[in-house]
DRENLODREN-682845 format. One line per field, with one value per atom (N, C-alpha, C): atom name; x, y, z; residue in three letters. Coordinates in nm, 4 decimals. Layout:
residues N
at <- [CA_...]
xx <- [X_...]
yy <- [Y_...]
zz <- [Z_...]
aa <- [Ala_...]
END
This chain:
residues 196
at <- [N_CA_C_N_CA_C_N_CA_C_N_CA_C_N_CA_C_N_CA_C_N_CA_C_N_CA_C_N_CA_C_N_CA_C_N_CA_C_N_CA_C_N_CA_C_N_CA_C_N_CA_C_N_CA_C_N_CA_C_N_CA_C_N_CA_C_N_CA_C_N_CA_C_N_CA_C_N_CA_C_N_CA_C_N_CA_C_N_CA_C_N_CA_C_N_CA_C_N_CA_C_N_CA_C_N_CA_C_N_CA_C_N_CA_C_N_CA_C_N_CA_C_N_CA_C_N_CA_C_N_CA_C_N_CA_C_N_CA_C_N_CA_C_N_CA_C_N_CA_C_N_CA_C_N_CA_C_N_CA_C_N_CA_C_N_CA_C_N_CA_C_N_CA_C_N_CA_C_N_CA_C_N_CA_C_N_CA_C_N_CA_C_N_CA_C_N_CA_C_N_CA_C_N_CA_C_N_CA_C_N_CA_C_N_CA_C_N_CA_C_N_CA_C_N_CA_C_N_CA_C_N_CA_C_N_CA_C_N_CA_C_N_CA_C_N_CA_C_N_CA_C_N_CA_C_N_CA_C_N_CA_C_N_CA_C_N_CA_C_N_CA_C_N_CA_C_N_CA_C_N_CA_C_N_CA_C_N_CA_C_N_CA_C_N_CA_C_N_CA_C_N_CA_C_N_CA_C_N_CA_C_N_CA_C_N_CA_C_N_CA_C_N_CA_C_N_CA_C_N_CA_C_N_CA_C_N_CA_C_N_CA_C_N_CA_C_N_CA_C_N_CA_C_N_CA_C_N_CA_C_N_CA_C_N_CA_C_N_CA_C_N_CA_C_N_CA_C_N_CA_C_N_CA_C_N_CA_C_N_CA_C_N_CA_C_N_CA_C_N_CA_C_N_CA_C_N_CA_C_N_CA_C_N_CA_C_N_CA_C_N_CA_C_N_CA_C_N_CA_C_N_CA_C_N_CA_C_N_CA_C_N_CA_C_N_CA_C_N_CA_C_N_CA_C_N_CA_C_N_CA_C_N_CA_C_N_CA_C_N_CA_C_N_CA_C_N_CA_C_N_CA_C_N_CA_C_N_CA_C_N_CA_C_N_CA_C_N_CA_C_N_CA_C_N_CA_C_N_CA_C_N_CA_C_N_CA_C_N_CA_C_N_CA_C_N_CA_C_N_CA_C_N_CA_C_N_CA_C_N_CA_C_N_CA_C_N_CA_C_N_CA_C_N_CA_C_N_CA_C_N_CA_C_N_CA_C_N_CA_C_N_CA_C_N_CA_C_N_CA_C_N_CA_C_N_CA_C_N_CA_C_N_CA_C_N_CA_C_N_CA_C_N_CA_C_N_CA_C_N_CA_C_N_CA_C_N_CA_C_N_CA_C_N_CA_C_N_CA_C_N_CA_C_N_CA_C_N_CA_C_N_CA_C_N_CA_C_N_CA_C_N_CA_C_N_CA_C_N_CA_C_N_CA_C_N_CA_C_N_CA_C_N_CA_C_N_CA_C_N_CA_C_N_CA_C]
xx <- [0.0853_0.0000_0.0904_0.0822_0.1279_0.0263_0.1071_0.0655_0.1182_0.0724_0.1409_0.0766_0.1407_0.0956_0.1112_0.0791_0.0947_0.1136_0.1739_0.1829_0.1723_0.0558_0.1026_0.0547_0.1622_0.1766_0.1336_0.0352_0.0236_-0.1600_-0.2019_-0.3032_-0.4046_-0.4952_-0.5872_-0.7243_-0.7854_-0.9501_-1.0470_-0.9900_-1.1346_-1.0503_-1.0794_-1.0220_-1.0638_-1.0084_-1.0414_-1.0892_-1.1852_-1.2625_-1.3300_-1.3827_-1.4996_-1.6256_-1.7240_-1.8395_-1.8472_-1.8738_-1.9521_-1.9780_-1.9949_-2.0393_-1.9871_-2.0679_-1.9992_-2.0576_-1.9878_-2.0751_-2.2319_-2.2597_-2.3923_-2.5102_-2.6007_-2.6989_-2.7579_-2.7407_-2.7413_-2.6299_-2.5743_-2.4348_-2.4109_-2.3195_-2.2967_-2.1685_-2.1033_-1.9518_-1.8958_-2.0611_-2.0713_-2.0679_-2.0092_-1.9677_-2.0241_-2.0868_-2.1171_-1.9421_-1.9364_-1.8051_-1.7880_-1.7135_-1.6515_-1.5256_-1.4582_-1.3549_-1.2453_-1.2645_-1.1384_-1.1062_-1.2098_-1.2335_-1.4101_-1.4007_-1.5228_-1.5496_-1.7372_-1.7034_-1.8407_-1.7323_-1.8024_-1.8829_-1.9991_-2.0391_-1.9197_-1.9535_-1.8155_-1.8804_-2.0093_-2.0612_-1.9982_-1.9657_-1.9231_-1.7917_-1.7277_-1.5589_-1.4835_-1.5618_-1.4867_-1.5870_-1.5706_-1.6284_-1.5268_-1.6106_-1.5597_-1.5657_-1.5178_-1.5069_-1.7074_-1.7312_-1.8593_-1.9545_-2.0487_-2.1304_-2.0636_-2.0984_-2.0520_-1.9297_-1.8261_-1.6809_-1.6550_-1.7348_-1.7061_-1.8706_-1.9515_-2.0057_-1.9040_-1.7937_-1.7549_-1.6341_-1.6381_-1.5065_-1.5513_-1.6412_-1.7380_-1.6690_-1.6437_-1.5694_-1.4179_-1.3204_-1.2346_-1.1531_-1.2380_-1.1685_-1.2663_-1.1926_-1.2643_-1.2110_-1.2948_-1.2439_-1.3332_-1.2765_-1.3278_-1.2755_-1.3753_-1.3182_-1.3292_-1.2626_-1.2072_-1.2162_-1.1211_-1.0381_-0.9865_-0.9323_-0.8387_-0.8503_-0.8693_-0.8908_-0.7844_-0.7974_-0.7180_-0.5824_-0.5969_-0.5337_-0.4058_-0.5173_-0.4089_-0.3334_-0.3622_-0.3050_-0.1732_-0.1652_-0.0668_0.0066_-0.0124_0.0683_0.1521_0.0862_0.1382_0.2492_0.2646_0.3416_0.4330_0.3760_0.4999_0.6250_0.5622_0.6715_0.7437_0.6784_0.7306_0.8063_0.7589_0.8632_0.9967_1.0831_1.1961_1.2375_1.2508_1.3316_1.2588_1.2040_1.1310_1.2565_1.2852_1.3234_1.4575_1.5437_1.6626_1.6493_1.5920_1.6253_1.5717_1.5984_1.5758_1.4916_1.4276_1.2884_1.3768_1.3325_1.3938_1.3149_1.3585_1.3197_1.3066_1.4394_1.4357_1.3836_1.3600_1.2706_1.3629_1.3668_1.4843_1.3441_1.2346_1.1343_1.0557_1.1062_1.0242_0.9162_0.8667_0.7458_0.6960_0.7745_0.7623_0.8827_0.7772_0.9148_0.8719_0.9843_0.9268_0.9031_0.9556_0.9177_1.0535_0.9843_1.0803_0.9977_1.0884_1.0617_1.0924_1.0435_1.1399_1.0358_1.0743_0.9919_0.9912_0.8928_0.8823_0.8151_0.8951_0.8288_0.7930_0.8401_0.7987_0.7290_0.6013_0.5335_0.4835_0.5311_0.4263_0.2950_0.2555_0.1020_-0.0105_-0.0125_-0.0933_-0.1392_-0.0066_-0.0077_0.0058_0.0651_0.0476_-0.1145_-0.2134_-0.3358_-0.3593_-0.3466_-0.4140_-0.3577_-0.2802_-0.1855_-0.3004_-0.3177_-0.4073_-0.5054_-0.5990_-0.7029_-0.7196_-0.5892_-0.6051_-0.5882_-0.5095_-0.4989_-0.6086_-0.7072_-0.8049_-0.9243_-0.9248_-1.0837_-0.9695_-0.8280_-0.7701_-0.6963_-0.7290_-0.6799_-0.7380_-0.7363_-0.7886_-0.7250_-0.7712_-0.7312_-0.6032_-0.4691_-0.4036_-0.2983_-0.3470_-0.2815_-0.1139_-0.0287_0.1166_0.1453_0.1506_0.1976_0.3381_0.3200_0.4746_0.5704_0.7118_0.7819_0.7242_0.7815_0.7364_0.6543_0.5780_0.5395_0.5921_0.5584_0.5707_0.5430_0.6348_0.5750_0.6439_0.5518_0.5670_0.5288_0.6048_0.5849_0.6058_0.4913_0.5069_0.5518_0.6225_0.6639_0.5371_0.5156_0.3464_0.3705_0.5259_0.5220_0.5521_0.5688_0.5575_0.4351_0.4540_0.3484_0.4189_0.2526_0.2932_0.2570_0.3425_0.2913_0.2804_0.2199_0.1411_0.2768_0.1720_0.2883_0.1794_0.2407_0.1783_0.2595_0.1579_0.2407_0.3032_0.3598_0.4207_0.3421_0.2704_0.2619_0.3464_0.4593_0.5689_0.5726_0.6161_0.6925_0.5585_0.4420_0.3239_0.2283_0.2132_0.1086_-0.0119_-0.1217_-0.2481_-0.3314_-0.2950_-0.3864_-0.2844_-0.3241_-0.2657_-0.3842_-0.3242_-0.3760_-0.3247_-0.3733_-0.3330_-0.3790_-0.3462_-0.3376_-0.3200_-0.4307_-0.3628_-0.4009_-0.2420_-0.2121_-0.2419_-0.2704_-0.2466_-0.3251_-0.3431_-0.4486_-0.5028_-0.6151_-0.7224_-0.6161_-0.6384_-0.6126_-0.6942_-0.6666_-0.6926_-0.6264_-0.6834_-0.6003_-0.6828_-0.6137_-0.6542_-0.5768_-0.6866_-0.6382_-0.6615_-0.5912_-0.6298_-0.5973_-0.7020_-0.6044_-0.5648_-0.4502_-0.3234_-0.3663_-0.4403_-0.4899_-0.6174_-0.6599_-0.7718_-0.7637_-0.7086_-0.7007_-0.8633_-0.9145_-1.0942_-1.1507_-1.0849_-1.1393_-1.0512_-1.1014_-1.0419_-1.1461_-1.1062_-1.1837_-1.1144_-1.1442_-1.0726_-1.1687_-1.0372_-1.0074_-1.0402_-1.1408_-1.1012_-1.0720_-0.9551_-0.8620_-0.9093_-1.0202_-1.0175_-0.8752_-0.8630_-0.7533_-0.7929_-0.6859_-0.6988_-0.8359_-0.8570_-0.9088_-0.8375_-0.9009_-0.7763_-0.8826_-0.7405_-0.7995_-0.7348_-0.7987_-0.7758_-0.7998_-0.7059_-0.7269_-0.6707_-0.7566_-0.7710_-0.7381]
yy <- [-0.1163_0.0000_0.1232_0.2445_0.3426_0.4351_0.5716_0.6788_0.7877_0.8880_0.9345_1.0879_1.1828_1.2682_1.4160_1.4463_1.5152_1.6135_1.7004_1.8327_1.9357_1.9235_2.0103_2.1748_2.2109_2.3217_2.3803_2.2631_2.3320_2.3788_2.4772_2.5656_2.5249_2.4472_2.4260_2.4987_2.6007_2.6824_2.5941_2.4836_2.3693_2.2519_2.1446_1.9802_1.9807_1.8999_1.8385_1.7475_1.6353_1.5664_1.5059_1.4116_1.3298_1.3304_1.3938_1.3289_1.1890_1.0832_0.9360_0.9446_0.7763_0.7423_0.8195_0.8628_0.8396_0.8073_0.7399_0.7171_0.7353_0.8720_0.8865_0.8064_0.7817_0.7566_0.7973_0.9365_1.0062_1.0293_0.9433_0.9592_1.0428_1.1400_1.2771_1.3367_1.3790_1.4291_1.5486_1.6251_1.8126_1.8545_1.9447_2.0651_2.1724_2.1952_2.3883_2.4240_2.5304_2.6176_2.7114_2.7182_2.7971_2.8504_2.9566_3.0647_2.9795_2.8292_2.7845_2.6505_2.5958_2.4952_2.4753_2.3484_2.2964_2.2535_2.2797_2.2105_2.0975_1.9675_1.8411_1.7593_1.6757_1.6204_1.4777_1.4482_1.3688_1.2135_1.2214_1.1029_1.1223_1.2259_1.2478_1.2844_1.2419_1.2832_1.1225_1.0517_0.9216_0.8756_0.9076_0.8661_0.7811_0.7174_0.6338_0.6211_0.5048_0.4711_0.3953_0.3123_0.2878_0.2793_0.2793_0.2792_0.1489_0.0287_-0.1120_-0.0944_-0.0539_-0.0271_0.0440_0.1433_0.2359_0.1588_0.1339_0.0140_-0.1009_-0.1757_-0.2461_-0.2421_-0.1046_-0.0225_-0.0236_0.0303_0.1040_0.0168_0.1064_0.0399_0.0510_0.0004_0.0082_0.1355_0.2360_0.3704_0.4607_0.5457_0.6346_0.7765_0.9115_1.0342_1.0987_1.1381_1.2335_1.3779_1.4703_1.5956_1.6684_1.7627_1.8579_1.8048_1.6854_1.5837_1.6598_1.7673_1.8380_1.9864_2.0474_2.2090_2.2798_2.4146_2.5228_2.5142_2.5016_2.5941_2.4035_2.2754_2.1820_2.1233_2.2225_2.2049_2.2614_2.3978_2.5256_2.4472_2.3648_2.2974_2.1775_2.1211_2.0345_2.0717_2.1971_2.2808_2.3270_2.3689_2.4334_2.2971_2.1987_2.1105_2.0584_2.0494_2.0251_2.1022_2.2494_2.3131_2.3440_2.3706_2.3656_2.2279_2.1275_2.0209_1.9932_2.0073_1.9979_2.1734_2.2848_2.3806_2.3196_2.2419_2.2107_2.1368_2.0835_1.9688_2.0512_1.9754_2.0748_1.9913_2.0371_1.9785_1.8907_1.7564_1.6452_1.6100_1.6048_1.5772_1.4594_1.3960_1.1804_1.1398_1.0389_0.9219_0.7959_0.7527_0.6056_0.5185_0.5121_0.4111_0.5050_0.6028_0.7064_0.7966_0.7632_0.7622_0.9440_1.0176_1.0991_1.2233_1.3388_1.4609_1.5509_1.6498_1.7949_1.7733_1.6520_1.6569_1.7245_1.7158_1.6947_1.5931_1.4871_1.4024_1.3637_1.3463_1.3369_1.1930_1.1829_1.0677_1.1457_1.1183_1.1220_1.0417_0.9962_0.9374_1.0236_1.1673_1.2143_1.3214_1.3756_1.4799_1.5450_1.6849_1.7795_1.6979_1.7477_1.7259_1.7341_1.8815_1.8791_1.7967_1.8064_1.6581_1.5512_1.5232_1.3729_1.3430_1.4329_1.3905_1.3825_1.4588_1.4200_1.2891_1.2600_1.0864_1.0136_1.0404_0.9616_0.9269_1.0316_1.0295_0.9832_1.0091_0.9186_0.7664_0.7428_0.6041_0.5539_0.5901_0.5377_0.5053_0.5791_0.6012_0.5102_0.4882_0.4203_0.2462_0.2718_0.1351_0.0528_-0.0461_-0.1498_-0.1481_-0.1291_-0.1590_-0.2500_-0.2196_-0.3266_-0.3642_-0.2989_-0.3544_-0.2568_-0.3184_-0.2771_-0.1963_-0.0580_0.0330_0.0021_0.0426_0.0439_0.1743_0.1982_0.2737_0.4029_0.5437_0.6685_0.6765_0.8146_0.8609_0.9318_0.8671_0.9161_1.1039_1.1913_1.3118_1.3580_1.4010_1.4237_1.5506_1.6200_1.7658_1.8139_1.8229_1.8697_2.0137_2.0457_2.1605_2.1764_2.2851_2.3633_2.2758_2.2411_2.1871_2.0294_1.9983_1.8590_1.7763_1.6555_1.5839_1.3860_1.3114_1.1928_1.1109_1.0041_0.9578_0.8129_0.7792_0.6209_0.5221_0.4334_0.3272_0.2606_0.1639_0.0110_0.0425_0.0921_0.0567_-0.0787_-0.1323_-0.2483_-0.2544_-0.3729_-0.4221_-0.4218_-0.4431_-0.5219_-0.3496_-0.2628_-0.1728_-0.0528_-0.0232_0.0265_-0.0590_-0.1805_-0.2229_-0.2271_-0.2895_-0.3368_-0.1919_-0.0752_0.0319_0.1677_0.2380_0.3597_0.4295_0.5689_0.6728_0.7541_0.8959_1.0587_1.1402_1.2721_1.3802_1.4759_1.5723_1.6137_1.7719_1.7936_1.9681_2.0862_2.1931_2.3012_2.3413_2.2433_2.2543_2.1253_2.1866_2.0364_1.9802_1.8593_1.7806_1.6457_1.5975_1.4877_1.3483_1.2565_1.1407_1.0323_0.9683_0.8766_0.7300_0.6694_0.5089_0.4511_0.4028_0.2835_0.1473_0.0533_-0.0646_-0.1002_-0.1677_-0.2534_-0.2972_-0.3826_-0.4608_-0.4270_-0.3058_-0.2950_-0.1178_-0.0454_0.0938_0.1554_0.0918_0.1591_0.1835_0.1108_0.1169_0.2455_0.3354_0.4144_0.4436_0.4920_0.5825_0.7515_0.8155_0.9953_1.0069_1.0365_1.1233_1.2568_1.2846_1.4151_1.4723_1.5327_1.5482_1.7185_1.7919_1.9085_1.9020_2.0008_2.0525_2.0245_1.9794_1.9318_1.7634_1.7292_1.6163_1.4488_1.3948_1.1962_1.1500_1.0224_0.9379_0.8370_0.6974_0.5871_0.4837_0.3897_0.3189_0.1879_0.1056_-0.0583_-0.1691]
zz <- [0.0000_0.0000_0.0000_-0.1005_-0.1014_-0.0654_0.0114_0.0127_-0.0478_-0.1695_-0.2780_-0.2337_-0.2213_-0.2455_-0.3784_-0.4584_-0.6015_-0.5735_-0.5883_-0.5658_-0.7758_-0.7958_-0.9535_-0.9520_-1.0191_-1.0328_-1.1460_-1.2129_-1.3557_-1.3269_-1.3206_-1.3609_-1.4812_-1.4541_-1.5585_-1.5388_-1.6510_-1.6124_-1.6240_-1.7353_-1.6964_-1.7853_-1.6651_-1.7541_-1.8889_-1.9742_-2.0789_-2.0585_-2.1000_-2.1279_-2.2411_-2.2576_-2.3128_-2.2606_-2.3048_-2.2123_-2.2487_-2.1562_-2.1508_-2.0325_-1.9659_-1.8207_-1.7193_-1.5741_-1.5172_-1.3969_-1.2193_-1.1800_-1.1243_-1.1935_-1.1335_-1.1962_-1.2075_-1.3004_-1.3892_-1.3571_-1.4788_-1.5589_-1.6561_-1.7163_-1.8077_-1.7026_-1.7641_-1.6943_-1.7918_-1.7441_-1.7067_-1.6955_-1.7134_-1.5476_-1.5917_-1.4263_-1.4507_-1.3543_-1.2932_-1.3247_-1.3927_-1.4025_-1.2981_-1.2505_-1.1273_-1.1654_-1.1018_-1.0811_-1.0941_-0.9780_-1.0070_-1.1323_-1.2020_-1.2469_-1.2730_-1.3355_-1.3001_-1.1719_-1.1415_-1.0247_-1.0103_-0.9833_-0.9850_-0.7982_-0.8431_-0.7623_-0.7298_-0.6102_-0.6075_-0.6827_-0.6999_-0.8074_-0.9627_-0.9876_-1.1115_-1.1326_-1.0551_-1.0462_-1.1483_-1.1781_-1.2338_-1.3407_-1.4901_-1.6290_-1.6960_-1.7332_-1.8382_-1.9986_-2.0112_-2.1708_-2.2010_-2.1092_-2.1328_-1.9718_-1.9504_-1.8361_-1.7597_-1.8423_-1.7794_-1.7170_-1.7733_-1.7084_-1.5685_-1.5826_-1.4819_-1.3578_-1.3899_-1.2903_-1.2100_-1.3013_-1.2690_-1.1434_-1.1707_-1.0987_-0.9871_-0.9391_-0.8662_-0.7221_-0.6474_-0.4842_-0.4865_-0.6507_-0.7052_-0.7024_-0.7671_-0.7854_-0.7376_-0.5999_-0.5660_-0.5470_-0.5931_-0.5386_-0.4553_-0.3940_-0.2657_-0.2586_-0.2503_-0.2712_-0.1325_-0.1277_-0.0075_0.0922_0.0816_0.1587_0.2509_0.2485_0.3113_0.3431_0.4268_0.4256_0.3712_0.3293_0.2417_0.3410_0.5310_0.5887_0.5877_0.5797_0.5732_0.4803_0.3600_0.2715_0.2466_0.3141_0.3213_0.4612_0.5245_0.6570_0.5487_0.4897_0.4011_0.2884_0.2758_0.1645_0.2389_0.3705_0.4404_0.4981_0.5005_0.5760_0.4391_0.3248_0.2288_0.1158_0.1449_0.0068_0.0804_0.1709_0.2102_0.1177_0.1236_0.0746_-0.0755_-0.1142_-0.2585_-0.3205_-0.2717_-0.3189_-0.3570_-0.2824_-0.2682_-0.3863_-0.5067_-0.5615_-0.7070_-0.7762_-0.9625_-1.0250_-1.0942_-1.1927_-1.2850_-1.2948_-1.3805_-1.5004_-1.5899_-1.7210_-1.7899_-1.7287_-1.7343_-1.6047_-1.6440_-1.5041_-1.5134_-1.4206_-1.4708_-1.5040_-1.5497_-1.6148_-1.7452_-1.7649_-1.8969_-1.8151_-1.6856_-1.6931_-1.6452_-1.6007_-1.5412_-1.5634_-1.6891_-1.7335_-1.6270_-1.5996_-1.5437_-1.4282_-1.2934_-1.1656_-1.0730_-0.9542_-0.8519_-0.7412_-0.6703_-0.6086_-0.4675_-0.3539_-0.2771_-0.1866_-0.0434_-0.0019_0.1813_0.2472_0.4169_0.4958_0.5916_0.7006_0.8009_0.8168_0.9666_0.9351_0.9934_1.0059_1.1026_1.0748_1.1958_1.2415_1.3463_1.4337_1.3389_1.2136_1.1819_1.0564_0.9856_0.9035_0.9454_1.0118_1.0615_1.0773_1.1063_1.1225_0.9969_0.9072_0.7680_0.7063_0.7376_0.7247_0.7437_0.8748_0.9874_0.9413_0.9080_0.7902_0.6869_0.6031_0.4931_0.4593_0.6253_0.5966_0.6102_0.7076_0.7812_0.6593_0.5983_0.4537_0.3780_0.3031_0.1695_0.2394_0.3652_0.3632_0.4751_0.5068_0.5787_0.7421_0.8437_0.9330_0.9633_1.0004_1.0252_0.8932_0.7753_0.6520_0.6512_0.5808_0.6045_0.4603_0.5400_0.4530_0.4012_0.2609_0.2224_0.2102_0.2972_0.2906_0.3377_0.3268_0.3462_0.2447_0.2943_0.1439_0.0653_-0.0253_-0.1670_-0.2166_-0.2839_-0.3052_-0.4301_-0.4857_-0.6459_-0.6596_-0.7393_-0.8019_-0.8814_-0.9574_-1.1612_-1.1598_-1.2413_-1.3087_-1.3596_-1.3695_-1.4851_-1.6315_-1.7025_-1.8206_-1.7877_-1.6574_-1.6194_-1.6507_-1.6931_-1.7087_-1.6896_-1.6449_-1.6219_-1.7276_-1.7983_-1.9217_-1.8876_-1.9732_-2.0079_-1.9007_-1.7815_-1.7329_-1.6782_-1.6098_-1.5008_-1.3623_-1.2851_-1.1075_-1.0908_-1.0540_-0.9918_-0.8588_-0.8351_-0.7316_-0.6530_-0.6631_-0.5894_-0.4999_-0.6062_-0.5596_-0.4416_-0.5132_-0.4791_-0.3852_-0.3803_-0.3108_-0.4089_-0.3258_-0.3874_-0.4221_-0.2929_-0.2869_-0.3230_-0.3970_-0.3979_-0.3409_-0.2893_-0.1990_-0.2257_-0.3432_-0.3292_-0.3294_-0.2460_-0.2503_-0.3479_-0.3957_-0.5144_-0.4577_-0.4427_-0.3915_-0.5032_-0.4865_-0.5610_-0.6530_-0.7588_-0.8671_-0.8973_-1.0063_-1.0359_-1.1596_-1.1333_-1.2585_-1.2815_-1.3847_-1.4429_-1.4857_-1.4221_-1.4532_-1.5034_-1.6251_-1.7384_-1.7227_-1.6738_-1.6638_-1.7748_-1.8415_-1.9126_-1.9607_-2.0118_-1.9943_-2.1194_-2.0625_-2.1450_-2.2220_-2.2347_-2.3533_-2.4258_-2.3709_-2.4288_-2.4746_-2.4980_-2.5310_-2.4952_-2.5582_-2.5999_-2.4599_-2.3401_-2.2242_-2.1280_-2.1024_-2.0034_-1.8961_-1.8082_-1.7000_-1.6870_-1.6657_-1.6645_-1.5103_-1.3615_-1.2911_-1.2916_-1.2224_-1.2194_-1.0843_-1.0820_-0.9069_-0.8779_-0.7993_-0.7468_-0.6513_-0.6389_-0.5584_-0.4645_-0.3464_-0.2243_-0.1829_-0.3287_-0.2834_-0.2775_-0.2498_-0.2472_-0.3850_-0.3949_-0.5037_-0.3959_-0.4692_-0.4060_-0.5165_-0.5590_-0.6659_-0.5734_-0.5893_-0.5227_-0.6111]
aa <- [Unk_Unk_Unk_Unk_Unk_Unk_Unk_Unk_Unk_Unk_Unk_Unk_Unk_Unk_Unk_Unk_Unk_Unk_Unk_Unk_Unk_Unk_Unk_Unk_Unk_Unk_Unk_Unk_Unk_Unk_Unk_Unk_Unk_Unk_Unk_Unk_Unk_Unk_Unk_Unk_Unk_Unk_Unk_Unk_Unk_Unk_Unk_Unk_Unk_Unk_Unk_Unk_Unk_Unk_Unk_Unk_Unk_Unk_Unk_Unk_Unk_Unk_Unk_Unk_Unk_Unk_Unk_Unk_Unk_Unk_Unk_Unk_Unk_Unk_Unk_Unk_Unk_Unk_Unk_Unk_Unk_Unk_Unk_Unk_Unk_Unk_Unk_Unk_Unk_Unk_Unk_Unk_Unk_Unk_Unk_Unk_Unk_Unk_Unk_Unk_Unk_Unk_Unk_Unk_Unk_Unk_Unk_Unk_Unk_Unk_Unk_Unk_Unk_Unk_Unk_Unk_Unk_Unk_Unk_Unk_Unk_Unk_Unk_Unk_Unk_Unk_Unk_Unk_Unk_Unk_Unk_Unk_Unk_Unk_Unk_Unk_Unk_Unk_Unk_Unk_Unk_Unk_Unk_Unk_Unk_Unk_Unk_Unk_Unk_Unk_Unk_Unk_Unk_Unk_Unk_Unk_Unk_Unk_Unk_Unk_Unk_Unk_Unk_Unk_Unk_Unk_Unk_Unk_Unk_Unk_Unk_Unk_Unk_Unk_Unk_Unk_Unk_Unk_Unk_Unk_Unk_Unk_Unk_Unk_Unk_Unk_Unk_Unk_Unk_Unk_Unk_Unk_Unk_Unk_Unk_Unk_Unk_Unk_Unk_Unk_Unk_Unk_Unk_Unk_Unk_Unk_Unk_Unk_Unk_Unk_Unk_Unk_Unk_Unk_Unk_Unk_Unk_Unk_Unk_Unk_Unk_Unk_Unk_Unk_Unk_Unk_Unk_Unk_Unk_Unk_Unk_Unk_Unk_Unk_Unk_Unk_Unk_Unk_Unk_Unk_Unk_Unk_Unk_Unk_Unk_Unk_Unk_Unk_Unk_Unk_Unk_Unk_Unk_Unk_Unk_Unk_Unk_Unk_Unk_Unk_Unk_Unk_Unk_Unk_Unk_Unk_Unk_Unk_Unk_Unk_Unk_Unk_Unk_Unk_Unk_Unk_Unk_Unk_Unk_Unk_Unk_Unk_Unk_Unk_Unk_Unk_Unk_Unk_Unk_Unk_Unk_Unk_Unk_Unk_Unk_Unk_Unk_Unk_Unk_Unk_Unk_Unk_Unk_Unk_Unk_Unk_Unk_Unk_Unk_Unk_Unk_Unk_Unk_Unk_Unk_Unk_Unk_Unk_Unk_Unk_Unk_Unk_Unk_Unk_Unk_Unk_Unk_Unk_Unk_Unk_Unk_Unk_Unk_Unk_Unk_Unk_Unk_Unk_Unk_Unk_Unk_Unk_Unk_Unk_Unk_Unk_Unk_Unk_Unk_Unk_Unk_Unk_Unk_Unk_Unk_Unk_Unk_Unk_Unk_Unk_Unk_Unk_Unk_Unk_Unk_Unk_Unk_Unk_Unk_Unk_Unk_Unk_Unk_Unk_Unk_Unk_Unk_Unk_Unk_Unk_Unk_Unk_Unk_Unk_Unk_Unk_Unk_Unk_Unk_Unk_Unk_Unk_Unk_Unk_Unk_Unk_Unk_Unk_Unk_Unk_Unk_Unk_Unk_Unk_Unk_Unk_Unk_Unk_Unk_Unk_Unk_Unk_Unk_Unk_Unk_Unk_Unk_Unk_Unk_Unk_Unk_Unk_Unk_Unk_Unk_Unk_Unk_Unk_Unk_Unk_Unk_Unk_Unk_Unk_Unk_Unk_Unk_Unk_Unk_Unk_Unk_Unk_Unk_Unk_Unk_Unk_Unk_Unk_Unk_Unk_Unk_Unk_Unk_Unk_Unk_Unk_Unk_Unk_Unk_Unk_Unk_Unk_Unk_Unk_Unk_Unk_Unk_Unk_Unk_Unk_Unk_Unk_Unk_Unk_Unk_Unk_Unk_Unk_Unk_Unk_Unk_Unk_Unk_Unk_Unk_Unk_Unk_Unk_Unk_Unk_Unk_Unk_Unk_Unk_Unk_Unk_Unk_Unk_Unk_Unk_Unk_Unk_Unk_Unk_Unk_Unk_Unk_Unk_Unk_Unk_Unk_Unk_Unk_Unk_Unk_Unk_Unk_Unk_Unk_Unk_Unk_Unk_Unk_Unk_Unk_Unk_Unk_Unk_Unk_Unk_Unk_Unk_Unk_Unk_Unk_Unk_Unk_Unk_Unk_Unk_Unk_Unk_Unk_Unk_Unk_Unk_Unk_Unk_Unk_Unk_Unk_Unk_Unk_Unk_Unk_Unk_Unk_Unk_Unk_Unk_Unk_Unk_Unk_Unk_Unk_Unk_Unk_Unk_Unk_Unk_Unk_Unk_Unk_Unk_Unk_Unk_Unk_Unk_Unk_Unk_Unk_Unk_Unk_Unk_Unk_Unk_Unk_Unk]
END
């Protein structure tokens, strides 16, 4: 089980998209527009390639929005941009998978993050189940972006768990053998994803 947290810096006024499925029942991929983005019901934060797919998911992939308050988000930045400043935006990945980051990893946190830890373990993982390593923290350059890969079990665990700091984005699963099948993420700022 990983805990990942995103930090992007890239500024989007409204995701890109497809309309198709998504989980609501009414399958529809549309947002009220707001100042900072669209803004989605958390039933409609995960569309797919077809209704059946994104049914099948359903328990699988979840987002949750304003996971986190404005003021624990800025606690989360503060323990983290000191050592994120020290390090330079990378352009190679030793697996392709990741231009334009900076990366680093933590096990120890302030009081007030450590509760949001706390929290997140509690909703992305199972009582008792063995986290792997620190967490994980990732940070796109505005021209950073993450391209087409497969987590490793080995290395990630069964559950990923993130945080997505700063701005909204979007994330596009899809599978290996089947292209035609995706699901599209959509990450408000300061909300978790959880992929099982």
């Amino acid at each position: 089980m990983r805990l990942l947290i995103t930090v992007a810096r890239r500024i989007h006024k409204r995701p890109l998209y497809t309309p198709t499925s998504c989980l609501s029942s009414a399958a529809s991929c549309s947002g009220a527009a707001t100042n900072s983005g669209l803004q989605f019901r958390d039933d409609q934060l995960v569309c797919g390639s077809t209704g059946e797919l994104v049914q099948s998911l359903r328990g699988q992939v979840e987002v949750r929005t304003e996971f986190i308050s404005e003021e624990e988000e800025g606690a989360l930045m503060k323990e983290l941009e000191p050592g994120l400043r020290k390090k330079r935006y990378e352009f190679d990945h030793w697996d392709d998978a990741i231009h334009g980051y900076r990366e680093t990893e933590r096990a120890q946190w302030g009081a007030v993050c450590e509760g949001v830890m706390d929290r997140l373990r509690a909703v992305a993982f199972s009582e008792g189940s063995p986290l792997l390593g620190p967490v994980h923290v990732l940070d796109l350059d505005k021209a950073g972006y993450i391209k087409p890969h497969i987590d490793s079990v080995k290395f990630c665990g069964s559950t990923i768990a993130g945080l997505s700091l700063l701005s909204d984005s979007v994330m596009r699963l899809v599978r290996e053998d089947e292209p035609a099948e995706w699901l599209n993420l959509f990450l408000p700022r300061r909300s978790v994803y959880i992929l099982r």
